[in-house]
C-alpha positions in Angstrom: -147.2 163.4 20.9 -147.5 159.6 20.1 -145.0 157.0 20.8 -144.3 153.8 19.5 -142.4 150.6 20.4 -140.2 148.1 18.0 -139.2 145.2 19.2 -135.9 142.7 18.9 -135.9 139.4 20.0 -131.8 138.3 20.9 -129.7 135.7 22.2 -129.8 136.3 26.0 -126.2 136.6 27.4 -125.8 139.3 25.2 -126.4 142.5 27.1 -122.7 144.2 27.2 -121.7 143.4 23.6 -125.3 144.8 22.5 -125.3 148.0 24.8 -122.0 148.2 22.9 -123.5 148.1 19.5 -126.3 151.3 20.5 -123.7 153.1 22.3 -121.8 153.9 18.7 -125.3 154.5 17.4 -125.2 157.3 14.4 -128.2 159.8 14.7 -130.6 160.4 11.7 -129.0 163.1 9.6 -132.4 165.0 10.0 -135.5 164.9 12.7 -137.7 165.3 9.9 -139.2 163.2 7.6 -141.3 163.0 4.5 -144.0 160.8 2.9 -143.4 158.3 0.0 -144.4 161.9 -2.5 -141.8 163.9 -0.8 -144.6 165.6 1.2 -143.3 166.4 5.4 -144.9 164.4 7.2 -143.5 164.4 10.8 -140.9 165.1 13.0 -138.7 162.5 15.7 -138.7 163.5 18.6 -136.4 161.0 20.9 -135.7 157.5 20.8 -134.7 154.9 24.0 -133.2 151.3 23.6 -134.4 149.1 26.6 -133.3 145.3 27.0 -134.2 142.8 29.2 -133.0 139.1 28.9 -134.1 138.3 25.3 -136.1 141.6 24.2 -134.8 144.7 23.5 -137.4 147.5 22.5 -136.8 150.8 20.3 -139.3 153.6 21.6 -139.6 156.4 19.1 -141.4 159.8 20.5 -142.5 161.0 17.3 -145.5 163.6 15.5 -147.1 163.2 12.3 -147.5 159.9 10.1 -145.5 157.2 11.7 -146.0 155.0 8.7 -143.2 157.4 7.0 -140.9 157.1 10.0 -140.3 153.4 8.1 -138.8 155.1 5.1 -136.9 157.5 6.6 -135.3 155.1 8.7 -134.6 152.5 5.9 -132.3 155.7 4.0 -130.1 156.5 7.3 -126.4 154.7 7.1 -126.5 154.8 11.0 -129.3 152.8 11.2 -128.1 149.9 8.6 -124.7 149.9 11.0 -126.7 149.3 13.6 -128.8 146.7 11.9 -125.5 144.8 11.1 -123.7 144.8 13.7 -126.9 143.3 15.7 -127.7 140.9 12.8 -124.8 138.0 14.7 -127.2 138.7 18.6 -130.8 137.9 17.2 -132.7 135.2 17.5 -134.8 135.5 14.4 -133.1 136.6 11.1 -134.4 139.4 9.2 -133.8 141.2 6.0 -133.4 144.7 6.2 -131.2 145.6 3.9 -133.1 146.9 1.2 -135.9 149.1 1.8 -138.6 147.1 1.5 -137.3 144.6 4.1 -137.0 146.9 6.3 -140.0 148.8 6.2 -141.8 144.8 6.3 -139.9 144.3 9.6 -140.8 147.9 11.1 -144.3 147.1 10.3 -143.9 143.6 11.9 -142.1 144.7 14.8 -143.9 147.3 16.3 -146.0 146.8 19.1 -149.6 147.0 19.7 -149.9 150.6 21.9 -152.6 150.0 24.3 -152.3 153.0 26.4 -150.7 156.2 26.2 -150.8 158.7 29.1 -149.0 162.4 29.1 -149.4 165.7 30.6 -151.3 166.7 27.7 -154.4 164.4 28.6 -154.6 164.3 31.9 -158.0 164.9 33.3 -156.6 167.9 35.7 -155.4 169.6 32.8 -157.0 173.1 31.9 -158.1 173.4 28.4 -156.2 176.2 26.4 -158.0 179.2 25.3 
């Protein structure tokens, strides 16, 4: 099951009062999602917030379309909480408070995936019957 990888780019000197922020973090009312037609069209799995000086980096687990994780996302109050009380830490200003904006800055934000390794491709792996 894929992951992906958003990206933040913050004041440094930050860390405490941003850790602060995700620690009152609001989960999505539902793990599923649906397409733009109303249509399921995947499941989240797990998230992890990392920082590190001036990134910080959202990693979604996810399965199905992660184009529609955008949308869901943009309609969960937890997520425009977070959004604002990170909004006075960044270092570039974004608009994410309608949906549009956000989904442009999901789209923006997420990083190129260049490898991804788990048990289910390793090369040792017997192939189910």
């Amino acid at each position: 099951m894929p992951y992906a990888a958003i990206t933040y780019r913050v004041e440094p000197g930050h860390e405490e009062e941003i850790a602060e922020v995700f620690a009152g973090f609001q989960r999505v009312d539902t793990p599923d999602f649906r397409d733009d037609d109303g249509a399921p069209a995947g499941r989240l799995l797990g998230t992890a917030v990392f920082l590190k000086d001036d990134v910080l980096v959202r990693i979604i687990h996810y399965e199905g379309d992660f184009q529609a994780i955008a949308g869901h996302m943009a309609a969960q109050r937890g997520v425009h909480l977070i959004e604002e009380k990170l909004t006075p830490f960044l270092a570039r200003p974004r608009d994410t408070t309608t949906p549009e904006g956000f989904r442009r800055y999901f789209r923006d934000a997420t990083m190129r995936r260049i490898a991804e390794l788990s048990v289910d491709n390793h090369p040792d792996r017997e192939p189910s019957a």
